[in-house]
Every structure is written in C-alpha cells, then in structure tokens.
N, C-alpha and C positions, 0 to 999 in steps of 0.2 A: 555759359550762363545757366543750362539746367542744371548741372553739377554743382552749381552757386546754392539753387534752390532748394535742391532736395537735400541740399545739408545743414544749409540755414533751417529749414521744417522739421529735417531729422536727425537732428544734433546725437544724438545716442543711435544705432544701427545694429542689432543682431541677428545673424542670419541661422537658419535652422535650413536640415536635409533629411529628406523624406525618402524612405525606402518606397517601394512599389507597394501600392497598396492590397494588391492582391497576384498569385500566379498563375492562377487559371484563367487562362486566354479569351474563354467566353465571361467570365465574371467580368473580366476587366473590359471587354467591350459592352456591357451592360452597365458599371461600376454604379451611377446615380438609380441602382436599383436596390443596390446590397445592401442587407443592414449590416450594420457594424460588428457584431458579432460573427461576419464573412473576412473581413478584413485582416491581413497578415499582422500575428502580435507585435512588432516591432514594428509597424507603422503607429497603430493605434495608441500604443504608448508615448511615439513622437507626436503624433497628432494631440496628445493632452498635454504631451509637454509645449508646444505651440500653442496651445487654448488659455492656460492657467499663466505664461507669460504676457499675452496679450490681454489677459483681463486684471494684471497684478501689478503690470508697469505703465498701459497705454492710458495718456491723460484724457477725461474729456473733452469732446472738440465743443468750442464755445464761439458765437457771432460777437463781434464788437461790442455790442450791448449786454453779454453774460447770459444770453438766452444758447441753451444745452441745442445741443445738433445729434437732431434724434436720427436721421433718415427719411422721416415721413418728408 
C-alpha cells in the first residue's frame, strides 16, 4: 500500500547521485560548517544540478482550498 502512495503522489520519479562532498576527513566531519567554495567540484555542480531540477519541474504544493503551502 506505501508503494501505492508514493506513486500515486509521485507519478514522474528522478533519481540523482552524489559524489562525496568533500575528501578531507576533518572537513567532512565538520561538513555544516564548510562553505561551498570547500566542497569537491563535481559535487557542487550536482548539487546545482539537483537545485535547478527541483525548482524547474516541482509543482507547487496547494490545500484543497488553492491556498500555497509555504512551510510556515
């Protein structure tokens, strides 16, 4: 029955793979510290290719009534 739902919700399904974001062993156990310009090139270029799909294909989520689902 999950497998019902999550494809009933997610008719369309693209998967994306992430290299490691960084090699150095202490960067990466600090990682939510790093800016982005720390980050190995070929993550960062998937991570925007991950960003600019999710923000070019994902519809917005709307309540029964047409009111926008912000998060707040």
């Amino acid at each position: 029955m999950s497998r019902e739902c999550i494809r009933k919700f997610f008719p369309e399904r693209k998967s994306f793979v992430f290299d490691r974001p960084a090699s150095a062993g202490k960067l990466l156990l600090h990682i939510e510290e790093a800016s982005e310009n720390q980050m190995e090139w070929d993550f960062q270029v998937q991570s925007k290719n991950f960003c600019s799909c999710i923000f070019t294909k994902a519809k917005i989520e709307t309540l029964g009534e047409g009111i926008i689902v912000t998060g707040n």
